[in-house]
DSSP file (Angstrom, degrees, kcal/mol; ACC not computed):
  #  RESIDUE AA STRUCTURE BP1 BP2  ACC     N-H-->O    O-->H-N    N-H-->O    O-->H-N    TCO  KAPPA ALPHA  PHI   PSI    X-CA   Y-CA   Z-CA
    1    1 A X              0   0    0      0, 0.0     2,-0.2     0, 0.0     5,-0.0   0.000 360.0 360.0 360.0 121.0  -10.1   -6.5   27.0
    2    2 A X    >   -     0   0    0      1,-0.1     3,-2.2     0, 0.0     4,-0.3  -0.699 360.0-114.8 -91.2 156.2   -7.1   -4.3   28.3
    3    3 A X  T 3  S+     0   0    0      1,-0.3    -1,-0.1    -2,-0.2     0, 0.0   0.247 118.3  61.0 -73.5  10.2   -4.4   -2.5   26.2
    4    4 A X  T 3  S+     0   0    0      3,-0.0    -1,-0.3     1,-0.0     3,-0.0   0.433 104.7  43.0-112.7   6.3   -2.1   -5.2   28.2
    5    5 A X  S <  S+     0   0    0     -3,-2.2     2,-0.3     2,-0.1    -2,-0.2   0.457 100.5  89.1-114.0  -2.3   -3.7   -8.1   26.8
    6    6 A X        -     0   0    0     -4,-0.3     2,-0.3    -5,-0.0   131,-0.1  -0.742  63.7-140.6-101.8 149.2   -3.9   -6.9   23.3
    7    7 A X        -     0   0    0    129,-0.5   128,-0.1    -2,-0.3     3,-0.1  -0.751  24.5-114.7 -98.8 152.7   -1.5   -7.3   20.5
    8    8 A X        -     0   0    0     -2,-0.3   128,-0.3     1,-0.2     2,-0.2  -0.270  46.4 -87.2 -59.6 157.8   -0.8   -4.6   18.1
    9    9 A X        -     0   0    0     27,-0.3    29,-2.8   126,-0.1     2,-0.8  -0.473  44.6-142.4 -72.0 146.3   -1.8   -5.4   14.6
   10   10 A X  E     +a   38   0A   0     -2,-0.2    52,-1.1    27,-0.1    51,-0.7  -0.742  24.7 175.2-110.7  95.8    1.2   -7.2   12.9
   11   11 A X  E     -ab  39  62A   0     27,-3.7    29,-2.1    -2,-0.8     2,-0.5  -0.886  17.4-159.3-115.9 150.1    2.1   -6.3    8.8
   12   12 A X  E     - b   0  63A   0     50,-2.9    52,-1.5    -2,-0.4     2,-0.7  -0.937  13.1-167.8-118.5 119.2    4.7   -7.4    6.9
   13   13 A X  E     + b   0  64A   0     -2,-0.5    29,-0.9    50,-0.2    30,-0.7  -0.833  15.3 173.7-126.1 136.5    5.4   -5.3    3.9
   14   14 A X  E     - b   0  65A   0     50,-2.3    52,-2.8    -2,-0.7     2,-0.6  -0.631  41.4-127.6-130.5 173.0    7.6   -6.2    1.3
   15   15 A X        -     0   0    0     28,-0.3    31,-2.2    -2,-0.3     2,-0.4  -0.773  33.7-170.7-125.0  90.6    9.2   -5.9   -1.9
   16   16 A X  B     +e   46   0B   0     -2,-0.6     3,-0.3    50,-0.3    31,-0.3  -0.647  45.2   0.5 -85.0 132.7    8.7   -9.0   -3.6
   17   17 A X  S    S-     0   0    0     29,-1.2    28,-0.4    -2,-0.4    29,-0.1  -0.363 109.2 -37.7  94.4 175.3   10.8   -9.9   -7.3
   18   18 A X  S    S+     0   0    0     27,-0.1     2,-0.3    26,-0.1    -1,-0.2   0.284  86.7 121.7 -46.7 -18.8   13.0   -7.8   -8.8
   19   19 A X        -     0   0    0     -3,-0.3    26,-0.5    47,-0.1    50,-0.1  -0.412  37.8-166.7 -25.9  95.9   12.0   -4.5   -8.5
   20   20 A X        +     0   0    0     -2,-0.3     2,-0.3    24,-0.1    -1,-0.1   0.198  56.4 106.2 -75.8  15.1   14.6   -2.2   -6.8
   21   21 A X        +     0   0    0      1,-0.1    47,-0.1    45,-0.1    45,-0.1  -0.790  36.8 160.1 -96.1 129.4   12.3    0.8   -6.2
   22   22 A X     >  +     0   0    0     -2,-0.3     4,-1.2    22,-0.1    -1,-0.1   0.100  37.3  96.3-140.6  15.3   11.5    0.9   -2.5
   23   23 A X  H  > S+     0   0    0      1,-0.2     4,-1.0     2,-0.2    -2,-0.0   0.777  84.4  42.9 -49.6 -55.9   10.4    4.1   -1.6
   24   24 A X  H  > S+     0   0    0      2,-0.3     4,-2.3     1,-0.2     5,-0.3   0.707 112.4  56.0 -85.2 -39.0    6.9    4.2   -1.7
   25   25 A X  H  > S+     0   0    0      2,-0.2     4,-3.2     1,-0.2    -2,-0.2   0.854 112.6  47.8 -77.7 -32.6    6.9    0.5    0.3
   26   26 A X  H  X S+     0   0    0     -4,-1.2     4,-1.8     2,-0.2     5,-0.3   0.979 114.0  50.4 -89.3 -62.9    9.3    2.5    3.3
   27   27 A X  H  X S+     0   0    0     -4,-1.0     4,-0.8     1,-0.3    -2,-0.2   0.620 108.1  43.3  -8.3 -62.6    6.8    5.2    3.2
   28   28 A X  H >X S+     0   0    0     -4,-2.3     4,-3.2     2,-0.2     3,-3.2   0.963 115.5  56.3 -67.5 -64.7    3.8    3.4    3.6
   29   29 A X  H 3X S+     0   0    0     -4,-3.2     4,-1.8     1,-0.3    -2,-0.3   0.906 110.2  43.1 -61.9 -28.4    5.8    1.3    6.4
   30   30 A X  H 3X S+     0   0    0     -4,-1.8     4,-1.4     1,-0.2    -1,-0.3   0.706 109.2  56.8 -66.7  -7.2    6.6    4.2    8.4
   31   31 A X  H <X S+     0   0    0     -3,-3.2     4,-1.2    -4,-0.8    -1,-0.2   0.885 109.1  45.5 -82.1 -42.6    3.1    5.6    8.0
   32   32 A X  H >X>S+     0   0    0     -4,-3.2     3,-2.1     2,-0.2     4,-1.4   0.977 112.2  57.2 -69.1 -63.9    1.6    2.4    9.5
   33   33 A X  H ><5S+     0   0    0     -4,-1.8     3,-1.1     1,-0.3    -2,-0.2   0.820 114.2  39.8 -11.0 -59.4    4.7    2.6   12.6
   34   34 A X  H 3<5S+     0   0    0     -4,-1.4    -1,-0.3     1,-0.3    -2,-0.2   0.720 104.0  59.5-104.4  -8.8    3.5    5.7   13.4
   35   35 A X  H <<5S-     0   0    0     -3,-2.1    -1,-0.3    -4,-1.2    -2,-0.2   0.775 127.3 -94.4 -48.6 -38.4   -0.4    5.1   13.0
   36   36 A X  T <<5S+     0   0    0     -4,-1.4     2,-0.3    -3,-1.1   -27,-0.3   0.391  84.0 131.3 118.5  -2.7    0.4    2.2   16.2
   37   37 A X      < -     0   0    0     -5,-1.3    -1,-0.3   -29,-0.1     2,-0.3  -0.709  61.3-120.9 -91.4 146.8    1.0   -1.0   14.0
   38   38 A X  E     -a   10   0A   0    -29,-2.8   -27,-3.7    -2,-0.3     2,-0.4  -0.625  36.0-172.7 -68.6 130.2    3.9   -3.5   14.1
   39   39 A X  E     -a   11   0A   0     -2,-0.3     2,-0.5   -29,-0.2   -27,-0.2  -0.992  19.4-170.3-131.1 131.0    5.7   -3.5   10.7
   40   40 A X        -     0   0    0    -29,-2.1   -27,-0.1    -2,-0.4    18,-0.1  -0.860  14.2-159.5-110.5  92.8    8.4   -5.9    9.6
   41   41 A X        -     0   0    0     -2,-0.5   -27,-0.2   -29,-0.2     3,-0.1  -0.329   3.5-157.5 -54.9 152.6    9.7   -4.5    6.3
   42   42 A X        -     0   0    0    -29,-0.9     2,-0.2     1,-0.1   -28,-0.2   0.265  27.1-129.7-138.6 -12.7   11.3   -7.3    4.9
   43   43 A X        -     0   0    0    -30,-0.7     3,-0.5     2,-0.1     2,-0.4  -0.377  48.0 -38.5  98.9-150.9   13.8   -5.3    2.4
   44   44 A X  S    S+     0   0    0     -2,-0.2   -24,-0.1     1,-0.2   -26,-0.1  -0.636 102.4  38.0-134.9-166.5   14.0   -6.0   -1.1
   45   45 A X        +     0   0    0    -26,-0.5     2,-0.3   -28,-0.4   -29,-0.2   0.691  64.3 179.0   0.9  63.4   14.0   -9.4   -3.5
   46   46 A X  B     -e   16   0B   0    -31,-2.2   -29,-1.2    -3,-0.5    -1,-0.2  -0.437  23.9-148.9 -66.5 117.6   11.9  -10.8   -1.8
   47   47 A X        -     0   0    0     -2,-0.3     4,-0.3   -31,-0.3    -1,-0.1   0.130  30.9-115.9 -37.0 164.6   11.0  -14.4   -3.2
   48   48 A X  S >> S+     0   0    0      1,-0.2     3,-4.0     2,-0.2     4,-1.0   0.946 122.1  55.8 -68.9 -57.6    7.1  -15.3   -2.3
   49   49 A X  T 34 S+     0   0    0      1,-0.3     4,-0.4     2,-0.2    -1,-0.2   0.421 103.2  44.5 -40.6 -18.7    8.7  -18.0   -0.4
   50   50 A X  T 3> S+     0   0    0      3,-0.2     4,-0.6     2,-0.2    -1,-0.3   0.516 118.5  54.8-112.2 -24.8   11.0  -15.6    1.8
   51   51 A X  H X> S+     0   0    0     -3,-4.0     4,-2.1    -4,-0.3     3,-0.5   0.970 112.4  35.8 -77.1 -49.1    7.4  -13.3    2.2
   52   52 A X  H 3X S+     0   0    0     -4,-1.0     4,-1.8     1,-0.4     5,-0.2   0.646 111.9  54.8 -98.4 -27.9    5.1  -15.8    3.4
   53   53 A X  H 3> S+     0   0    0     -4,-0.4     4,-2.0    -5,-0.2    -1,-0.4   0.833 114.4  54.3 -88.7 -18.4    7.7  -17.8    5.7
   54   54 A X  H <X S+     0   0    0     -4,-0.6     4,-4.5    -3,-0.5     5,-0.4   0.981 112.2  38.1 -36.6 -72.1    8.1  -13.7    7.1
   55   55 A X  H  X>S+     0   0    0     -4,-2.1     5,-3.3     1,-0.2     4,-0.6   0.822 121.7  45.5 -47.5 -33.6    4.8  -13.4    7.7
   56   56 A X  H ><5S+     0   0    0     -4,-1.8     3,-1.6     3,-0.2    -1,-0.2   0.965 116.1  49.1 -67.3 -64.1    4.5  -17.5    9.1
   57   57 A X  H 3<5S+     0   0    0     -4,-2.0    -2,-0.2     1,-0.3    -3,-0.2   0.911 119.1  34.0 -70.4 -53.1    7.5  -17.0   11.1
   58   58 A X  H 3<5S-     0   0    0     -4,-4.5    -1,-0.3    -5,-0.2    -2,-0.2   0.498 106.9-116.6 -84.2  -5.8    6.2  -13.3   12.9
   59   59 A X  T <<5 -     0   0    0     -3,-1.6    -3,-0.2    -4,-0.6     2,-0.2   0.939  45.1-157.8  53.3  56.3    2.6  -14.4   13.0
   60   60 A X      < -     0   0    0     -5,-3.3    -1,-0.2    -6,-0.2   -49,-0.2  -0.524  26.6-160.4 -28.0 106.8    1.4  -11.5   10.5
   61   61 A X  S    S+     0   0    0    -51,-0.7    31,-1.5    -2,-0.2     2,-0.3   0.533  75.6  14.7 -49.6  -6.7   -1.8  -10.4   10.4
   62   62 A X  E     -bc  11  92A   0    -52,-1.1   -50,-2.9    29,-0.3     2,-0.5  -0.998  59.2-142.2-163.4 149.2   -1.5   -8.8    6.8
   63   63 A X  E     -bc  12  93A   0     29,-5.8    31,-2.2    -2,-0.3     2,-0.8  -0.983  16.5-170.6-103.3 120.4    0.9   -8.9    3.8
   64   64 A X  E     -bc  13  94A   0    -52,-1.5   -50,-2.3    -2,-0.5     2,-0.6  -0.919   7.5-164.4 -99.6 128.6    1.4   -5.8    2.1
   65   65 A X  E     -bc  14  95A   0     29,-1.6    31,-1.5    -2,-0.8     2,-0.4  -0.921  19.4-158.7-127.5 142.4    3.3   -5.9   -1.2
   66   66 A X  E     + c   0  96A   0    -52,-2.8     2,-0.6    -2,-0.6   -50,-0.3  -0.876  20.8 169.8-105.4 104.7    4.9   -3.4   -3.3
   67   67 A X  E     + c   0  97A   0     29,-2.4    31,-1.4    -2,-0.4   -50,-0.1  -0.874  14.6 151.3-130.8 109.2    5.2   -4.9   -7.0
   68   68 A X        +     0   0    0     -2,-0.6    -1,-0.1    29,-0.2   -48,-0.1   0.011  56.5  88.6-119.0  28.3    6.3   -1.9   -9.5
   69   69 A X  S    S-     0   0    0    -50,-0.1    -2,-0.1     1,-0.0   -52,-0.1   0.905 104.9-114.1-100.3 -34.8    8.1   -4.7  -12.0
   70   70 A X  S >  S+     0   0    0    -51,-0.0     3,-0.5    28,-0.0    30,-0.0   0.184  94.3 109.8 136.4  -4.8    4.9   -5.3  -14.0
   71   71 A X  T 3>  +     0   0    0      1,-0.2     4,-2.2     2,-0.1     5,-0.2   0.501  40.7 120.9 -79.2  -4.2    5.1   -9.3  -12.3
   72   72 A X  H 3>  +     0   0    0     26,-0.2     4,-0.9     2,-0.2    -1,-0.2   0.647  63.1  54.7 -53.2 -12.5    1.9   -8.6  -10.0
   73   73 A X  H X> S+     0   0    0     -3,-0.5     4,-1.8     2,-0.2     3,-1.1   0.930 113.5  43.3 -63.8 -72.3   -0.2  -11.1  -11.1
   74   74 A X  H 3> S+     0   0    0      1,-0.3     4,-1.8     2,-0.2    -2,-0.2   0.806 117.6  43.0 -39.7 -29.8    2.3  -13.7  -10.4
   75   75 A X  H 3X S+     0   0    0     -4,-2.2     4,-1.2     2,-0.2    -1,-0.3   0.785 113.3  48.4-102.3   1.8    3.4  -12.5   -7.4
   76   76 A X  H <X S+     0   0    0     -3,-1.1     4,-3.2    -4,-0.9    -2,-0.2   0.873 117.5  44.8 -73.0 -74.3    0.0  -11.7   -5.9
   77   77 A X  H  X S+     0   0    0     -4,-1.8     4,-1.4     1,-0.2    -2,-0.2   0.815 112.9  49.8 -65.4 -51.2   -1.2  -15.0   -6.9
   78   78 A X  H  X S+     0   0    0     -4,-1.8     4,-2.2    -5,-0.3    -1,-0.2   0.941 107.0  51.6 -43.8 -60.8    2.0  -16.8   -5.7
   79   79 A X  H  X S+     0   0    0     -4,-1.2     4,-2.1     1,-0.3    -2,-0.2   0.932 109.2  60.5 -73.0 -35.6    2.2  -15.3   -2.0
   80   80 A X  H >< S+     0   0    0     -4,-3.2     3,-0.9     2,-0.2    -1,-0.3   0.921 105.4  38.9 -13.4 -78.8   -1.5  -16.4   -1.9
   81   81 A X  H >X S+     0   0    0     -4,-1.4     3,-4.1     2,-0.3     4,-3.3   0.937 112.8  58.0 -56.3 -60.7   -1.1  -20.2   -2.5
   82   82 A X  H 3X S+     0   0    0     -4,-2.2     4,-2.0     1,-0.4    -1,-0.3   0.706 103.9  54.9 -30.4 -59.2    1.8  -20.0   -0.4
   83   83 A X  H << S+     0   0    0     -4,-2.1    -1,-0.4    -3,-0.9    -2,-0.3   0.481 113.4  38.1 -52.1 -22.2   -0.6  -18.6    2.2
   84   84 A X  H X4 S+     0   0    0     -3,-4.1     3,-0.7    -4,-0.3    -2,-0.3   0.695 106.4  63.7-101.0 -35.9   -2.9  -21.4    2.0
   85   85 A X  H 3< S+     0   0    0     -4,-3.3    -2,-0.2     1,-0.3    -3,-0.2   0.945 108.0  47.2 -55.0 -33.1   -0.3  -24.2    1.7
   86   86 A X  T 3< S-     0   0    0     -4,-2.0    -1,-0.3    -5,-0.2    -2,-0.1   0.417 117.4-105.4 -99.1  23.4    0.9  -23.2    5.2
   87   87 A X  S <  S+     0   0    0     -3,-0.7     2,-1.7     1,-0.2     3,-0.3   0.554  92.9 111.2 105.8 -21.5   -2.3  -23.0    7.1
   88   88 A X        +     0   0    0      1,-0.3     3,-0.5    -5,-0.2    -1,-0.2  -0.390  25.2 131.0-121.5  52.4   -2.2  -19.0    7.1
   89   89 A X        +     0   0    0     -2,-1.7    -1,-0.3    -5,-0.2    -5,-0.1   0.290  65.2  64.9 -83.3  14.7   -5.1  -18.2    4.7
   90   90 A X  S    S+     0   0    0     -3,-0.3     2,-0.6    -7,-0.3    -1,-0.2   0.579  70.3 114.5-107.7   1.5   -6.6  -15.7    7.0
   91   91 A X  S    S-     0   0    0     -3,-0.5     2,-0.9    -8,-0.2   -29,-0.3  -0.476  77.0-116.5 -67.1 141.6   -3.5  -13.3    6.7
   92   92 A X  E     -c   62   0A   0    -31,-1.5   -29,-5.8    -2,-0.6     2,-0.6  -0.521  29.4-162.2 -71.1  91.7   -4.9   -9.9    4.9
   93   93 A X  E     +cd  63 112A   0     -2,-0.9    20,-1.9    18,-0.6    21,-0.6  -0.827  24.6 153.5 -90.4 129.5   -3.0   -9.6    1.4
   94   94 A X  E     +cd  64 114A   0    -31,-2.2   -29,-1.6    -2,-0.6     2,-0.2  -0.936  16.9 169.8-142.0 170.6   -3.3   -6.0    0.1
   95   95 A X  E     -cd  65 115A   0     19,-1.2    21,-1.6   -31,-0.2     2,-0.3  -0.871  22.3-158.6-153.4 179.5   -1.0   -4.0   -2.2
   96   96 A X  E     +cd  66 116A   0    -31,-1.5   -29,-2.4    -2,-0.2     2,-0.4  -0.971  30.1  94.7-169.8-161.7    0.2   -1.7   -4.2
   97   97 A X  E    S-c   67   0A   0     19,-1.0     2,-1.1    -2,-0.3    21,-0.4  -0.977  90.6 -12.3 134.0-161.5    2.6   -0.4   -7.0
   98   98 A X  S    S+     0   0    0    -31,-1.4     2,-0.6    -2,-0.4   -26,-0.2  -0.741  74.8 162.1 -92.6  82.1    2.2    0.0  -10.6
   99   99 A X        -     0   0    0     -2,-1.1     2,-0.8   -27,-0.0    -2,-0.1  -0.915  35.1-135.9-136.0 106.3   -1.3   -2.2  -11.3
  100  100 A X    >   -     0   0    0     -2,-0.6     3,-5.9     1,-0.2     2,-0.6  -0.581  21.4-119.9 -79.9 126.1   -3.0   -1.5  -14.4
  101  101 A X  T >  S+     0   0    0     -2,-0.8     3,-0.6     1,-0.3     4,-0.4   0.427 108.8  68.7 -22.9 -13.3   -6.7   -1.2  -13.8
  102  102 A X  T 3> S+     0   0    0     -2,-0.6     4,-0.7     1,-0.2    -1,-0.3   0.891 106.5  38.7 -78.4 -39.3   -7.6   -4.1  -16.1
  103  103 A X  H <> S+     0   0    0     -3,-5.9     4,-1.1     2,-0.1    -1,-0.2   0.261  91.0  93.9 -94.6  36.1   -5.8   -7.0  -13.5
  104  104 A X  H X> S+     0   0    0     -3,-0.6     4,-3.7    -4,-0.2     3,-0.5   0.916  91.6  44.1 -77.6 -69.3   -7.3   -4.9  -10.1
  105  105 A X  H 3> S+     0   0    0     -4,-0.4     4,-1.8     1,-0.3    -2,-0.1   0.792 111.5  53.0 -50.0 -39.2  -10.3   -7.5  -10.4
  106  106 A X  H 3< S+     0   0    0     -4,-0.7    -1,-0.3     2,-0.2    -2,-0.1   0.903 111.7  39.8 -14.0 -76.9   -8.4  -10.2  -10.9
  107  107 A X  H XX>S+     0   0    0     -4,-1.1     3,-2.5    -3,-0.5     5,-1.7   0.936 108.8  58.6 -52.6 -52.1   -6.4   -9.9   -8.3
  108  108 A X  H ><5S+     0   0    0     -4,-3.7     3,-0.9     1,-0.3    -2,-0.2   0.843 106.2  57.5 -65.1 -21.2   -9.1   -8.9   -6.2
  109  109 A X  T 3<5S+     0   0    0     -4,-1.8    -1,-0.3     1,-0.2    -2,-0.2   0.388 102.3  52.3 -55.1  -8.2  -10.7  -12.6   -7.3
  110  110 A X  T <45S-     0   0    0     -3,-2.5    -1,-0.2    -5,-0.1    -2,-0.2   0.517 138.0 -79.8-124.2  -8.4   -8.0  -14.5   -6.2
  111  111 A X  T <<5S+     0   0    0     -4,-1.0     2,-1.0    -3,-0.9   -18,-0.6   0.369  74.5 148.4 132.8  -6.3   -8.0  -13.0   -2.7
  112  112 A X  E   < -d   93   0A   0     -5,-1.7    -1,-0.2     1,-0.1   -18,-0.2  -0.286  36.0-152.2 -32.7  79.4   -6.1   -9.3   -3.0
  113  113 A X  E     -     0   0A   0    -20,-1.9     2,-0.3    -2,-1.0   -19,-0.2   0.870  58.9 -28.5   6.1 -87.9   -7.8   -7.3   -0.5
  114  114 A X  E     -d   94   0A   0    -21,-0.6   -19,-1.2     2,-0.0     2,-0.3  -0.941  64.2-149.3-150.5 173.2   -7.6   -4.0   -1.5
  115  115 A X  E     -d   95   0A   0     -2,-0.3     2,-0.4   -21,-0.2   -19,-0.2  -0.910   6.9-152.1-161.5 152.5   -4.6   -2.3   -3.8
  116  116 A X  E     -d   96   0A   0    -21,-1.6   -19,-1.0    -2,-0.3     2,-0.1  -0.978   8.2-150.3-163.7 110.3   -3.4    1.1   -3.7
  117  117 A X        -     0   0    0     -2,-0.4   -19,-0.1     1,-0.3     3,-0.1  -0.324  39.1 -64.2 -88.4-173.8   -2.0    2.8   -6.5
  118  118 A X  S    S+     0   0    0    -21,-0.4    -1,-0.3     1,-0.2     3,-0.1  -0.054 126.9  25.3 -44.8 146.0    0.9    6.0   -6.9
  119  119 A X  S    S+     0   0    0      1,-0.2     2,-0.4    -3,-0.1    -1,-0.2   0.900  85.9 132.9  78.6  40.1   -0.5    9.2   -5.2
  120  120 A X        -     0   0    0     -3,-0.1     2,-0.3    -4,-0.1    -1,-0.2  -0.838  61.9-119.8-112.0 152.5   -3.2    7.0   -2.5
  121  121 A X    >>  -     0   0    0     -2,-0.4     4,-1.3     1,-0.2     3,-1.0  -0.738   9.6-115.9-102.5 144.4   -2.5    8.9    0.9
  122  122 A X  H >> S+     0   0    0     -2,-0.3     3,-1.7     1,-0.2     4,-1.1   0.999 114.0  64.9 -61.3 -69.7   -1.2    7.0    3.9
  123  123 A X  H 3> S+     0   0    0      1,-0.3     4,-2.1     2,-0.2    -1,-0.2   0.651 102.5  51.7 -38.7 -29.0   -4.5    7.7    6.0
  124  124 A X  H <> S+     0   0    0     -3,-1.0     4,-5.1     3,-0.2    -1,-0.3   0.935 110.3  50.2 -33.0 -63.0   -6.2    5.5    3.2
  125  125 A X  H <X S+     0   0    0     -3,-1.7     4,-1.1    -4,-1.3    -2,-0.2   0.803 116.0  38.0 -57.2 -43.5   -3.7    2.9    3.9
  126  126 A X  H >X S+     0   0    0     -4,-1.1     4,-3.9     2,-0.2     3,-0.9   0.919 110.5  58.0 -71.7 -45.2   -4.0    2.8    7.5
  127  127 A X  H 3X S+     0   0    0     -4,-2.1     4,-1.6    -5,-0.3     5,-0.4   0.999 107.8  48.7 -57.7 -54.3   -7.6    3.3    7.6
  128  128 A X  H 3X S+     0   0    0     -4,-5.1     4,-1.2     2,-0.2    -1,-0.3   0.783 110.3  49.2 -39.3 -31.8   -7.9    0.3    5.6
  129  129 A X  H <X S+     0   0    0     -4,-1.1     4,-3.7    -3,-0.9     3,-0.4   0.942 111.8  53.7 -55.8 -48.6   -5.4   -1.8    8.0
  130  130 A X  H  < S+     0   0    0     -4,-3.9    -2,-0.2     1,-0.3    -1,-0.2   0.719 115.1  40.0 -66.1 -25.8   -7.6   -0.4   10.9
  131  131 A X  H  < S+     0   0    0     -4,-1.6    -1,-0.3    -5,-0.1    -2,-0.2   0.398 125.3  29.3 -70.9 -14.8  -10.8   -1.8    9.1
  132  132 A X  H  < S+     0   0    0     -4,-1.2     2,-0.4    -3,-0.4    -2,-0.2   0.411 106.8  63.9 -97.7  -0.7   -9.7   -4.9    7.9
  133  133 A X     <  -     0   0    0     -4,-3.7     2,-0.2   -41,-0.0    -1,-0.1  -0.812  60.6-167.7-148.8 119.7   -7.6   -6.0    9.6
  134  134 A X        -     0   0    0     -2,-0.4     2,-0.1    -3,-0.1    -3,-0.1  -0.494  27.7-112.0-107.9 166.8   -7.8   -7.2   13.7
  135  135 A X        -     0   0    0     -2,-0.2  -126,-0.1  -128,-0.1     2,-0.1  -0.435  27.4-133.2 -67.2 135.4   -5.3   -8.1   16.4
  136  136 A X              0   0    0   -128,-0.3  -129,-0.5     1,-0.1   -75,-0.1  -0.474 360.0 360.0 -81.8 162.5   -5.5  -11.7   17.4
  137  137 A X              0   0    0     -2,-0.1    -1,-0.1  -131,-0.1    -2,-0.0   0.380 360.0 360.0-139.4 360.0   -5.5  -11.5   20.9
């Protein structure tokens, strides 16, 4: 396989719900940019629906969501189904935000990747993309 017949890995990282805090979520997406991934930030109050038709529409490999409103179970759970309703249960949800240790297994039961609280280093973040998650080609 040559570096002209491969696609970059594709995430779409978002700010789903009400939450106006975006900091950390443009952080993280420039950290992947400059690692070599394609990122489509998708801005902020973002619906599930408005995430998942992102991710459909750009042929994502991964979701990443930024949930600091205290709604991650719901929205975790949501952009899931979503993901399965349209065919596109092999995109790679991970996240990260304000997630009190009690719902991390939870989440991770319902199909959360990985989740990455305050103070996690972007080289975590990447490595993980780069280990879980490959380039159609």
């Amino acid at each position: 396989m040559t570096e002209l017949t491969e696609r970059k890995v594709r995430v779409v990282v978002a700010k789903p719900g009400l939450d106006g805090h975006d900091r950390g979520a443009k952080i993280v997406a420039r950290a992947l940019r400059d690692a070599g991934i394609e990122v489509i930030y998708t801005g902020l109050h973002q619906t599930p629906e408005q995430v998942v038709a992102t991710a459909v529409q750009e042929d994502a490999d991964a979701i990443g969501l930024s949930v600091l409103s205290g709604a991650h179970n719901y929205l975790f759970k949501r952009v899931i189904e979503l993901l399965k309703e349209k065919g596109a249960d092999d995109v790679v949800v991970f996240g990260g935000g304000i997630i009190p240790p009690e719902d991390v297994a939870g989440l991770k039961a319902i199909g959360v990747k990985e989740l990455f609280g305050p103070g996690t280093s972007t080289q975590d973040i990447i490595r993980f993309v780069h280990d879980h998650v490959r380039a159609a080609v």
